[in-house]
Structures are given as structure tokens and as C-alpha cells.
N, C-alpha and C positions, 0 to 999 in steps of 0.2 A: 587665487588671490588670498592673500591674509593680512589680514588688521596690525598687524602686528610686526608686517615685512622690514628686513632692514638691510635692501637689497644685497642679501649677501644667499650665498645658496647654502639649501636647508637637506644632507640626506634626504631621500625619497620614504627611505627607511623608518626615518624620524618621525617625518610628518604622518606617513599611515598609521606609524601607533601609537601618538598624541592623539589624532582626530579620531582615531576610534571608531562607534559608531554614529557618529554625533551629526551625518549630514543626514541619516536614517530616522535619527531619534528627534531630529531637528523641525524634519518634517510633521510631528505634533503642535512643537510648541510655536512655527515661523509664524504664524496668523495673533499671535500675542503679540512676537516681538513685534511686527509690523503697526499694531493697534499701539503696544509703547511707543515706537519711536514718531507716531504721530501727536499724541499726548508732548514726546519730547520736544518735535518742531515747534506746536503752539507755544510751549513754555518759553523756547528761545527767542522767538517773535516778543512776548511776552517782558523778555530781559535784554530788547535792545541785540543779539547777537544775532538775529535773523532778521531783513529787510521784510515785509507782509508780504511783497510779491516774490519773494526767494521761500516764504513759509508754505505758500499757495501751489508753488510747483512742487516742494517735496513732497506735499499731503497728497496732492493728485496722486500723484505718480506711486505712492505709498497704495493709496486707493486699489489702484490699479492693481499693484501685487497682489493686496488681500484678497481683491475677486477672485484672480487666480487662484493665489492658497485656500481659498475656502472652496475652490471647485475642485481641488486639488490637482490642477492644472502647473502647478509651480515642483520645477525640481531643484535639488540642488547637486549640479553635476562635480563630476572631482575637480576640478580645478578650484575650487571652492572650498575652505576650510571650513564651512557651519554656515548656518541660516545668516548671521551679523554681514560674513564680507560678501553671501550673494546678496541682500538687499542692497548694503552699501555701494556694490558694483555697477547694480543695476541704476538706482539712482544717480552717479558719476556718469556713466555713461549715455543717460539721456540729459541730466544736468549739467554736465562738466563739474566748474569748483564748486556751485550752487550745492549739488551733491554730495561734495567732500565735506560740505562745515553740517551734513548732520551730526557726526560723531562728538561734536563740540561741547563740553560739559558732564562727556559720562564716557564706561568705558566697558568693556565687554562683558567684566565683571557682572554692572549694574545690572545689562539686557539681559543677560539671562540669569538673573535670580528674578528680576520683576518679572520677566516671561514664564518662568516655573509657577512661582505665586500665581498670576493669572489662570494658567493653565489649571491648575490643582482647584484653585476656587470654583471654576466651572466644573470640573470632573467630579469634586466630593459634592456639589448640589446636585447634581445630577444622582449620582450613587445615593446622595439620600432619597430623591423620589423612588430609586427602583429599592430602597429598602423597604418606605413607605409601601408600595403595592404587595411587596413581598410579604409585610407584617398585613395587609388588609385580608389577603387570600387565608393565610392562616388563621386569621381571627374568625371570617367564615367559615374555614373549616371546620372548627373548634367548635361553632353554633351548629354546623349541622349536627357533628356528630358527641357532641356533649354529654349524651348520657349513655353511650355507647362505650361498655367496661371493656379496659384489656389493664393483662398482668403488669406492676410495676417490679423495675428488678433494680436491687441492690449486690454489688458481688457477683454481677453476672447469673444470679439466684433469684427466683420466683419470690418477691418479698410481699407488696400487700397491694390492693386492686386502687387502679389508676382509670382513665379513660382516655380516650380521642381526644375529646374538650379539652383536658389539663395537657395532655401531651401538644397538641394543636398550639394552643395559648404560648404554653408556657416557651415555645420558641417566637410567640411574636414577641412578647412581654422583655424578654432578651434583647429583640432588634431593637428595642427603645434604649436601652442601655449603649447600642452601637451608634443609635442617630445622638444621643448623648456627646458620644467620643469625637463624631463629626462635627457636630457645629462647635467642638472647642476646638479643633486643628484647624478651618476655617476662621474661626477667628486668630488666631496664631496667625496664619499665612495673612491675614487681609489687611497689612501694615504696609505701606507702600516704601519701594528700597530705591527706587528709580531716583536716582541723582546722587546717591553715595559714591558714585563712580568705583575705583577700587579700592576703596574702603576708607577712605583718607577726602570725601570730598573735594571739592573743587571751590578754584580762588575765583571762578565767576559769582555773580550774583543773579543765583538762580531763585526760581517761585518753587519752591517743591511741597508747597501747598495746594498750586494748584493742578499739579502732574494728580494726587492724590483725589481731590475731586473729580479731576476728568476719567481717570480712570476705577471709579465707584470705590476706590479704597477705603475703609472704613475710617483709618487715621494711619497717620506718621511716624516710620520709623525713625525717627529723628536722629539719634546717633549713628552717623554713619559707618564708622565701624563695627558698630552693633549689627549693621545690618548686614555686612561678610559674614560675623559671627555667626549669624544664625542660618547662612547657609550650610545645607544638610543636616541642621537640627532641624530645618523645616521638613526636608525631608526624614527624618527618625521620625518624628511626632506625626506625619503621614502612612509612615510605614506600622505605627504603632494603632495606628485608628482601622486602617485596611484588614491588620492583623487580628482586630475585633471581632470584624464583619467577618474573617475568612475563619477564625472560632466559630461561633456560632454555626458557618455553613457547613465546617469537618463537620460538626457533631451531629449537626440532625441528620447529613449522607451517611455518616457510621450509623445511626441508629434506623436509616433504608434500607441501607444494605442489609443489618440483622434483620427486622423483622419483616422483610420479603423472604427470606429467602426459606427453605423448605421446613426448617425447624421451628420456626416462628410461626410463619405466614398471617403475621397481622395485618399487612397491608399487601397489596398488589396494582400492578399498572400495565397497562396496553400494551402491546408484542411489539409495537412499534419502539419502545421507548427502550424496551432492552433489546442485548446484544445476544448473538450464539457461540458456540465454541466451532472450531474447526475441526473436531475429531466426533465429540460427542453431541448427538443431534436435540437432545433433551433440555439441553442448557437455556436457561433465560438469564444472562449477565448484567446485573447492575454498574456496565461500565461508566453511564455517564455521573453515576452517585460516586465511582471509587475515584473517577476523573477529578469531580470536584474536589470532593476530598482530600486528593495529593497536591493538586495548584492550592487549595488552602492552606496547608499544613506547609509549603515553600512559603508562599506569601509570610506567614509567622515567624519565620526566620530571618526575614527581610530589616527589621528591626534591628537585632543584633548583628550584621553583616552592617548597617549603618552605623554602629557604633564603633566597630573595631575600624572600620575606614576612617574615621575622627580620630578615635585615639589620642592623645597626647600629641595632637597638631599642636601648635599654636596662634593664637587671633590673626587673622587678617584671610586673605583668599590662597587656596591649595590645587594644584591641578587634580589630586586626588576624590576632587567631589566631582567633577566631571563622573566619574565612575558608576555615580547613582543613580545619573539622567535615565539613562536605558530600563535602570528597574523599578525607578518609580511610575515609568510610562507601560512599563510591562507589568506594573501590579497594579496600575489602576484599568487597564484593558481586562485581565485575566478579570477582577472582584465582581467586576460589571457582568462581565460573559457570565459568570459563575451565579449571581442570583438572578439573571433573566431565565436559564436554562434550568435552576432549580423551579423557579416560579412555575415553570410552561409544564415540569413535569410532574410538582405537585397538584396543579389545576385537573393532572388527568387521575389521582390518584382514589382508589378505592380502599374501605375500611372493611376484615372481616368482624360481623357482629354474632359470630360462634365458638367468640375462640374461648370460653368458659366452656363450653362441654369436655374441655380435655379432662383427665383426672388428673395431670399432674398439676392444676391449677386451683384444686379442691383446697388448699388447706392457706392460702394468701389471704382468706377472710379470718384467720387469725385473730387477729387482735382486736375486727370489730367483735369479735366473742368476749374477749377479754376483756372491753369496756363496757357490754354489755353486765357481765360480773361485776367490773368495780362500781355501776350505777346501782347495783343490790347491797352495796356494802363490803363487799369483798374487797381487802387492799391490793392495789392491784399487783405486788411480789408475788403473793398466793395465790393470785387466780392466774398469773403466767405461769408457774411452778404448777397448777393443779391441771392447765389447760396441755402443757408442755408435755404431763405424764401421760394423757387421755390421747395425746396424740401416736405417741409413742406405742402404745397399747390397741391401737385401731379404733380407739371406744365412740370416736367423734368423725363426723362425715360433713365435709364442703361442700358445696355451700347451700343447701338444703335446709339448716340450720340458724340461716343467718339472713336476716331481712337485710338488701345491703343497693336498694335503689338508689341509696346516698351517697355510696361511698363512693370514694376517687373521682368524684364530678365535677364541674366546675360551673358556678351560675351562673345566668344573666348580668345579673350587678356585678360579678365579679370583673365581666367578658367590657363591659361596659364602662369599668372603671379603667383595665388594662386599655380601652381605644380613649379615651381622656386624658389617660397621662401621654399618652405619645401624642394627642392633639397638643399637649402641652409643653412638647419637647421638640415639634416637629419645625 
């Protein structure tokens, strides 16, 4: 069945690579469209084109479906071009014409831009709670091990003493920045499009005031062509905020993977958690950190793959967006997997508190020597220049030298300020 039929026959050919994977991908977002086009029935009851007792049977019977899609009991077999003409079918067929005048005052367009919106608005709240836990765990970290010194490196070079605490933090302090990105792409999407039909509005007189109330929108995308428009810029501005969150999570697995591993060994974690080699028996593989990693560093490119599909379209609806459905459902699946799975394995994670006995990490107290000089009056050119030659000469030994409880730590109030602003953003 297709929305669209115009009884004439269609290549088989055609229609499998128009529909794509869209009866696959469909199965995400069917429980939206269903919750719209019950929003939609009221509204028609609403404008005189639905009789009450003709709005009462479609809602049932809508009902009825979402039990199933939400149990996931609902398929959408081939005969079926997408989620719109199996509901519409299913409805016809227990309703007769009752069933045929849902489609009345919108068009497939609408259903699936207001169905993605939905969709997204519950996936990015959601992604922010599990950002929120993911920033909670690290903030604890960070308390425990707060005055617990490890090397800070610039240039991949041993530069000046950092800690657990700062290192800890400073990726929750980050995720604030990402729950940031979120609630501005959620507000973005939470304009309701439902009754723009294809992009050109409808000569019914419809309420699409109160589609938007019923279905919690926050307000009105009022121009109706604006609101084509902004299909799969909703998507770019998704794929942009994802690409946030999957920043952050490369970087802190790039910097598991370094200092697990034998040349570092600042941190380590349970034999569970890593992986072996198939040759050499010694191996402890940080596959699920280089895992994350790689789906992050795709997720980031996801953005510019949404732009080059736009391109030099111009206004109105393109079949070409169809193209994104699949990876905006695949990037918001993978983001999720990726900081539950980060979370579970930083929870197991241990800090070593010896790794200042190395001697290659003797001379990163540096510069507290040097501020120590410029507090005696030494400017501080000359006391680099004097500290610089002394090193050079062996004349000076790390960190023996250098009272340094303080350095690279991060306080209480500090720790305290970073969990206030993200109460503040949250």
C-alpha cells in the first residue's frame, strides 16, 4: 500500500530503492506518528471535518496500535511502504471510509517531520539524564581522588603536575558544556510542524494551536513552509549537539587508552573489562575504549554528511532527506550505548597513586621552582634562564626540592562550583 498510489504500476525496482530502509527505521519513530495522528483526529473533530463518533473510533483503534508498537508487537511488512500507509491501512480496514478521512488536512510530509521532532525530543532528554549521571560519577571521582598527583602532558611531553581531581572534573565540567548544546537543539526541534502539510498548508481551517498543546510542544512553527525548511536542518543541529557529546567521549577513551596502557599505567581496570589478543597471551586490550572512540569520531562527521545532502537544495520538501532518518536513529542509539558503557567502566576504574616515583617525572615541578624564585624577587625571564641552565647541568633534582601538596589539585569549592553550574544548566 502506498499514500501516494496512482493506480498505475510502479517498478518493483523503484520502489525498493525509494523506501530504503524506512520500514526498519520506521519502526522507531511509528509510536510518535501514531500519538500525532491522534492529536490530528482530535483536531479534525475540533474543525467540524470529523463527526465525535467517527473521531472516537479512529482514536481507539490508533490506541490499539500504539499498545502494540510500544510492546513492539507491530511490524511493518513489505507490502507497506513506511509506518503512514501501514497505520492508514490498518485503520481503512477495521474502519472502512471512517479510516480513509484521517489523512485529511496534512500530508506525509507533516507526519514524519512532527514524528522525528517527537522522536528526538524524547531521545536528547533522555541522553541528557545519562549525560547528567555520567558527569555525577566523575565529579565523584574527582572527590575521591583529588589530591592524588599524576603528570600533566603538553606535546605529548611530560609538562607540569596535574591530578585525578582536575583530570576527573575537568571532563565533567565539559559535559556541562554538552548538556548546554542539548537543551538548545531541543528547543529548536520543540516547535510544532504538524499541519504544514507539504509545505504549502491547507485551505481547511484547521486549530494548529491546539495540535501544539496536545502534543506538549512548546510553540508554533507558524510558517508553514518554514517548517519543510527546517527539515534536516533539524537534523544538522542534532547531528551537531551528538557530535558534542561524542567529542568529549573520543577524548577521555584516547586518554584510557594512553594511560592504561604499559608506558603510562596511570589508571587500570578489571580483566573483565578488557579484551585479549589471539596470538599473544599477555595482552590486556582496551577494546571497548578504542570501540567508543571510533563510533564517536563517525558520529562527528555526521554533521557535515548533513550538510552536503542539503546543499544548494532549494525550499520546500526533497526526497533526499529521507536519507538522514536512518543516521539520526543510528546516532542517537550508538551516543547512548557509548556513555552508559563508558559510565559502567569508569565506575570500575582504579588510580595509580606512585606514579611520581618514576625519575622521568622529576623535573615537571619546574616551574613551581620558578615561581618560587620570582616570589624572592627574581623576574621571572631570569629565573627560567637560571633554573633552565641548572637543569641542564644536573645541578637540581625533582621533586625533593619542591613542596608541591598544592600543585595541580582541584578544591572542594571548586568541585562544588562545577556541580552548581550544571545544576544550572541541567
Amino acid at each position: 500500500m502506498k499514500l501516494w498510489d496512482k493506480n498505475n504500476s510502479v517498478n518493483e525496482k523503484i520502489i525498493e530503492f525509494t523506501v530504503g530502509d524506512d520500514r526498519l527505521n520506521d519502526l522507531y519513530l511509528i509510536k510518535y506518528d501514531i500519538k500525532a495522528s491522534i492529536s490530528h483526529a482530535k483536531m479534525l473533530y475540533r474543525s467540524n471535518l470529523l463527526l465525535e463518533i467517527e473521531c472516537d473510533k479512529i482514536i481507539n483503534i490508533l490506541n490499539e496500535i500504539l499498545s502494540q508498537a510500544e510492546a513492539g508487537e507491530l511490524k511493518i511488512e513489505k507490502e507497506f511502504e513506511d509506518m503512514h500507509s501501514k497505520i492508514e491501512y490498518i485503520l481503512t480496514d477495521k474502519l472502512g471510509d471512517i479510516g480513509k478521512k484521517i489523512h485529511t488536512a496534512r500530508s506525509r510530509n507533516d507526519q514524519v517531520l512532527v514524528s522525528i521532532q517527537l522522536y528526538l525530543i524524547d531521545e536528547l532528554n533522555f541522553i541528557k539524564t545519562e549525560v547528567k549521571s555520567l558527569f555525577d560519577l566523575l565529579i565523584n571521582l574527582a572527590k575521591k581522588n583529588k589530591n592524588i598527583i599524576m603528570p600533566g602532558y603538553t606535546h605529548m611531553r611530560a609538562a607540569m603536575p596535574s591530578s585525578f581531581g582536575l583530570w576527573f572534573s575537568a571532563y565533567a565540567e565539559i559535559l556541562i558544556d554538552d548538556v548546554i548544546s542539548l537543551n538548545s537543539s531541543i528547543e529548536i526541534i520543540n516547535q510544532n510542524t504538524l499541519g504544514s502539510a507539504a509545505g504549502y498548508g491547507t485551505s481547511f481551517n484547521i486549530d494548529r494551536d491546539f495540535t501544539t498543546n496536545d502534543l506538549n510542544f512548546k510553540t508554533l512553527k507558524y510558517n508553514s513552509l518554514a517548517c519543510q525548511i527546517s527539515r534536516n536542518k533539524i537534523e544538522k543541529n542534532t547531528f551537531d549537539t551528538l557530535g558534542n557529546i561524542a567529542f568529549t567521549l573520543s577524548k577521555i577513551s584516547m586518554d584510557i587508552c594512553l594511560y592504561s596502557g604499559d608506558e603510562f599505567h596511570f589508571i587500570s581496570f578489571p580483566e573483565n573489562i578488557t579484551t585479549g589478543s589471539s596470538i599473544m597471551p599477555h595482552k590486556k586490550n582496551p577494546d571497548v575504549f578504542e570501540i567508543i572512540r571510533g563510533k564517536c569520531n563517525s558520529i562527528q562527521n555526521l554533521s557535515n554528511s548533513a550538510s552536503l545532502s542539503s546543499t544548494n537544495l532549494p525550499s520546500g520538501y526533497h526526497r533526499d532527506f529521507q536519507l538522514n532518518k536512518g543516521k539520526i536513529i543510528n546516532a542517537v542509539n550508538d551516543i547512548k550505548e557509548c556513555i552508559q558503557i563508558l559510565s559502567y567502566c569508569l565506575s570500575k576504574v582504579s588510580v595509580n597513586k606512585k606514579i611520581l616515583e618514576k625519575s622521568n617525572y622529576e623535573n615537571i615541578f619546574s616551574v613551581e621552582l620558578i615561581n618560587e624564585m620570582v616570589l624572592k624577587g627574581i623576574p621571572f625571564r631570569d629565573a627560567y634562564l637560571e633554573l633552565k641552565s641548572k637543569l641542564s647541568t644536573g645541578e637540581i633534582k625533582f621533586p625533593k626540592t619542591v613542596n608541591h601538596s598544592h600543585i595541580g589539585s582541584i578544591g572542594n569549592l571548586a568541585l562544588d562550583k562545577i556541580v552548581l553550574k550544571m545544576k544550572d544548566n541541567y
